[in-house]
C-alpha positions in Angstrom: 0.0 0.0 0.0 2.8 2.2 0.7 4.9 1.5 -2.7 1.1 2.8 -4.8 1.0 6.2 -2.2 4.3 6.8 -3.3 3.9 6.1 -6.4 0.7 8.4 -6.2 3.0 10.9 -4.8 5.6 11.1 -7.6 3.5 11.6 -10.1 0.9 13.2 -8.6 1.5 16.1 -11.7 1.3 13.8 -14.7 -1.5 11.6 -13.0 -3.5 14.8 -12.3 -3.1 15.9 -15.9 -4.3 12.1 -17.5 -7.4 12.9 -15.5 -8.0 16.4 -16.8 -7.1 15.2 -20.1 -9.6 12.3 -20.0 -12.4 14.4 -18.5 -12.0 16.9 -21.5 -12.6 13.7 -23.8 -15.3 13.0 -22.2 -17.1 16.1 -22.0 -16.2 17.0 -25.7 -17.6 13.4 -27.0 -20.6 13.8 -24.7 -21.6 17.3 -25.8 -20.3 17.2 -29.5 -22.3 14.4 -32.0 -19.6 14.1 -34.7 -16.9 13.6 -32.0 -19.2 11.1 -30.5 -19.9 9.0 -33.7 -16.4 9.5 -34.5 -14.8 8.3 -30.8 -17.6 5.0 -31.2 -16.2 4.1 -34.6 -12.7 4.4 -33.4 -13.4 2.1 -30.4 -15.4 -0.5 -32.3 -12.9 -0.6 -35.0 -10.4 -1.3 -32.3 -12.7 -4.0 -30.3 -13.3 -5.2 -33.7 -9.6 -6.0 -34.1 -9.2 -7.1 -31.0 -11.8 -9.5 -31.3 -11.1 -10.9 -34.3 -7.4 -12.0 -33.7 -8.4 -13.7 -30.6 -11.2 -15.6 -32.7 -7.9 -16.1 -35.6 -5.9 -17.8 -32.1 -8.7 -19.5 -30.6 -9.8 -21.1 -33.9 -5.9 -22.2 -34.9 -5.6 -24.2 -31.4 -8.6 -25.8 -32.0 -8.0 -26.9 -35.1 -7.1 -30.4 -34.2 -10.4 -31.1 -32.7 -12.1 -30.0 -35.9 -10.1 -31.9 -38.0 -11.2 -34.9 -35.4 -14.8 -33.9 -35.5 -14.6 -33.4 -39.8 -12.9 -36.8 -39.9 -15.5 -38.8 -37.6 -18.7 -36.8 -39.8 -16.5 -37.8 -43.3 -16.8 -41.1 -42.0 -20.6 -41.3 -41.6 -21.0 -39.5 -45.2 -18.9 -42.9 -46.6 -20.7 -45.3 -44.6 -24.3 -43.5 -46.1 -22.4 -43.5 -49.6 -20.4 -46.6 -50.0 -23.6 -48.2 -48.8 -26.4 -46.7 -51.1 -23.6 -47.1 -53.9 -24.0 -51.1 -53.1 -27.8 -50.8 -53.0 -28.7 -49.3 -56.2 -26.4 -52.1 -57.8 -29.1 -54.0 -57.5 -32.3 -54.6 -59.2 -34.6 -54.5 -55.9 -33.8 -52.9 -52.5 -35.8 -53.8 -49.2 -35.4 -50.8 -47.5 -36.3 -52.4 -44.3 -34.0 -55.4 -44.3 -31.4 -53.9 -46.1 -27.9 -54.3 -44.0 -25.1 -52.1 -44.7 -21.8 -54.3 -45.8 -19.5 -51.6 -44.7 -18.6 -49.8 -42.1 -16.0 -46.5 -42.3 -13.9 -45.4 -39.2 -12.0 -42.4 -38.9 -8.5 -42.8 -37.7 -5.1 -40.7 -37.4 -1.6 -42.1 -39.1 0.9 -41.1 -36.5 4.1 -43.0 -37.9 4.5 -43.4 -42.2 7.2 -44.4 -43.7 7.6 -44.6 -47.6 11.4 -44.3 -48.4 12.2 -48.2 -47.6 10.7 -51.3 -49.6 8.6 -52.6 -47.5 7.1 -49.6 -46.0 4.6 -50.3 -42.9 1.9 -47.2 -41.5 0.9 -47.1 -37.9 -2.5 -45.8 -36.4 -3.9 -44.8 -33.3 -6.6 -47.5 -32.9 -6.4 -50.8 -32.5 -8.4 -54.1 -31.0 -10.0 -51.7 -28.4 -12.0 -49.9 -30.8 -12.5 -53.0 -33.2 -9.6 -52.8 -35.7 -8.8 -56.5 -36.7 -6.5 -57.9 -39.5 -7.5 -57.4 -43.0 -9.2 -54.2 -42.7 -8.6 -52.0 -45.9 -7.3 -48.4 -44.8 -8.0 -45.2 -47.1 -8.4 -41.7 -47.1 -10.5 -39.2 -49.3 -8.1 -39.3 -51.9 -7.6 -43.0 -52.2 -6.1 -46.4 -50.5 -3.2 -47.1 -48.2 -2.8 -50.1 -47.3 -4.4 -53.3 -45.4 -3.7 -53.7 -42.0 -1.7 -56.1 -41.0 -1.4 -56.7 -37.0 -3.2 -55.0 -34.2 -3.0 -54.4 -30.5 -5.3 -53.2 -27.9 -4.5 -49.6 -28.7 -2.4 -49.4 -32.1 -2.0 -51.5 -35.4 -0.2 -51.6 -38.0 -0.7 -51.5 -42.0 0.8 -52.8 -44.8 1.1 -49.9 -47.2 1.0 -49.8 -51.0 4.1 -48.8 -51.2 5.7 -52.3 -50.2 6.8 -54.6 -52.4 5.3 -57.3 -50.8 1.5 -55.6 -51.1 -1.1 -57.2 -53.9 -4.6 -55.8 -53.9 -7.1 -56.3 -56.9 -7.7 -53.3 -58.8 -9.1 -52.4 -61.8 -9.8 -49.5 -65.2 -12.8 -47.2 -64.0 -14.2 -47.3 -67.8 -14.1 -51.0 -67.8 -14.2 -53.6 -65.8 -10.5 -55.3 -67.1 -8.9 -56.2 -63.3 -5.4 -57.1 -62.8 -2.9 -56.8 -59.4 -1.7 -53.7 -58.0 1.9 -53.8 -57.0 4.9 -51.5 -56.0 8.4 -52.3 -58.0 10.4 -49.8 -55.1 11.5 -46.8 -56.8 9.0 -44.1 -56.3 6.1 -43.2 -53.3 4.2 -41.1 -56.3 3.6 -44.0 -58.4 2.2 -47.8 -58.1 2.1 -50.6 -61.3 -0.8 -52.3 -62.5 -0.2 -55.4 -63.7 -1.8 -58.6 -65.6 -4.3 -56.3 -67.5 -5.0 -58.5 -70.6 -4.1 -56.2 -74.3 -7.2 -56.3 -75.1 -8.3 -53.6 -72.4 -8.8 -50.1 -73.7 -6.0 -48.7 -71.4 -5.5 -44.7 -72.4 -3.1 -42.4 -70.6 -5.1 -40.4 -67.6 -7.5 -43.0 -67.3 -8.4 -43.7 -63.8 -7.6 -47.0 -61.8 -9.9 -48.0 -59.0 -10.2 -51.3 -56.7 -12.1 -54.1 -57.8 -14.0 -55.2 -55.5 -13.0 -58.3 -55.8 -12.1 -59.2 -52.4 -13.3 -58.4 -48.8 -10.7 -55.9 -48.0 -12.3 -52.9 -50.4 -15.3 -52.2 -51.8 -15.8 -51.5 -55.5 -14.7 -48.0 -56.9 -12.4 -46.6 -54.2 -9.8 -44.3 -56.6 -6.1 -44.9 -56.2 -4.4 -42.6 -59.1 -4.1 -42.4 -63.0 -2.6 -44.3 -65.6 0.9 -42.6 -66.1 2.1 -44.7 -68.8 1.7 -48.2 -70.0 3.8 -51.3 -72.0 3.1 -54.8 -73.1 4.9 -57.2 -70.8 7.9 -59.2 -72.0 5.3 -62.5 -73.5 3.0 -59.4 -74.1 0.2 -60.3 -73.4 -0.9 -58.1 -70.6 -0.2 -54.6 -70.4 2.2 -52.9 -67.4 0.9 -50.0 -66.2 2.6 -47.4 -64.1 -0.3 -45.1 -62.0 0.4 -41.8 -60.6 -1.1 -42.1 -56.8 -3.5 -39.8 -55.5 -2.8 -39.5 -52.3 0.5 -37.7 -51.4 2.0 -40.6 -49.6 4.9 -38.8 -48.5 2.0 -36.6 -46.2 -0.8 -39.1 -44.8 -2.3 -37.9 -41.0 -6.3 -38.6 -40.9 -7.6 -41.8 -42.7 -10.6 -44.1 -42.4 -10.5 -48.0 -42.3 -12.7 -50.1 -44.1 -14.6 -52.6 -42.2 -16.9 -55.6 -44.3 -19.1 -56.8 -41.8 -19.7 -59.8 -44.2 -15.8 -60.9 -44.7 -16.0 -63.6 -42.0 -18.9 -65.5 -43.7 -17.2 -65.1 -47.5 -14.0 -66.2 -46.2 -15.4 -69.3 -44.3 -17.0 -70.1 -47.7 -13.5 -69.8 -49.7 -11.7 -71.6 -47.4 -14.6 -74.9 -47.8 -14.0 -74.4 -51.2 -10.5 -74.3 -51.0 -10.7 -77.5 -49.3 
């Protein structure tokens, strides 16, 4: 209390002058409209300011929550799309027995690599929040990988860009299939192999999967036909695809869930038998 009286008292002169000055202001603004109008621009032009770069701070720190919350609503637009896409394949939909064959869940890549040859992802959910084996992983762009092992928390995927990776894909125009593969060499592109000659392959076309397994569902994009050569007995064509995605920068994704994969696999593997 002592330190503000003498405070007070050493600048009791300049003090006594702010006052004087700001009852002038006051008094002018008060009795004068054009200062008025002119002082209540100036002050909401400043709050304004104000106001607006602590909405520009608040809204960059809570970015990652809506990214989370744009991810988890993405997912739901997929699951209502992917599905109805699967329904109107067919020539009669009951509406009220009508099961949805997929299910999409958001996710977050937190380790990528893409420089080695048998390049492995890892995400941030695992057994806990029903991530199994075998569970295709994509984002809006196009696909990743398949996962590959899983623990309670975490699990790993085996990317596209691994040399060890096969996954059935196919021309969008046409329905000529073949293998996608990875020869090593670059994360921007992919090959597409065993597509027969016959197929009306044309540079820019787009490549998309199959659906000929229970890992992805039909039409999911993965890039564009780059370039393309008859293999050595040509008789299929070799195709290099330019990748949508920008593997070299993957964070949010969404894995792929067929709720009937257990069934068809059972089947296959009497089959095999």
């Amino acid at each position: 209390m002592q330190q503000i009286l003498n405070f007070i008292i050493r600048n009791k002169n300049f003090l006594l002058y702010l006052l004087l000055m700001s009852l002038a202001v006051f008094f002018t603004v008060q009795k004068h409209s054009f200062h008025k109008s002119k002082f209540i621009n100036s002050a909401n032009f400043l709050s304004g300011g104000i106001y607006t770069q602590i909405n520009n701070i608040n809204q960059y720190l809570d970015l990652r929550t809506q990214n989370t919350n744009l991810s988890e609503e993405n997912a739901r637009l997929r699951n209502l799309l992917q599905n109805y896409q699967q329904s109107v394949e067919k020539n009669f939909v009951d509406s009220t027995s009508f099961k949805a064959p997929y299910i999409f869940r958001p996710v977050r890549v937190i380790k990528n690599s893409y420089s080695a040859t048998t390049n492995i992802l890892t995400i941030d959910k695992g057994n806990n929040d029903s991530i199994h084996e075998d569970f295709g992983l994509i984002t809006s762009k196009g696909i990743l990988g398949i996962v590959d092992h899983t623990s309670n928390n975490y699990a790993t995927v085996i990317s596209i860009l691994n040399t060890k990776s096969r996954i059935s894909a196919q021309l969008k125009k046409t329905n000529h299939f073949g293998t996608l593969t990875w020869d090593g060499v670059s994360p921007e592109r992919v090959q597409l192999i065993d597509i027969p000659k016959i197929a009306p392959v044309k540079v820019g076309d787009t490549i998309i999967t199959s659906g000929r397994s229970v890992i992805f569902p039909k039409g999911i994009q993965i890039g564009a036909i780059e370039s393309f050569k008859l293999d050595a007995a040509e008789n299929n064509f070799e195709i290099n695809v330019r990748l949508f995605n920008d593997m070299t920068n993957i964070e949010h994704a969404y894995i792929i869930e067929h709720l009937d994969a257990p069934e068809i696999n059972n089947l296959l593997k009497l089959t095999d038998e």
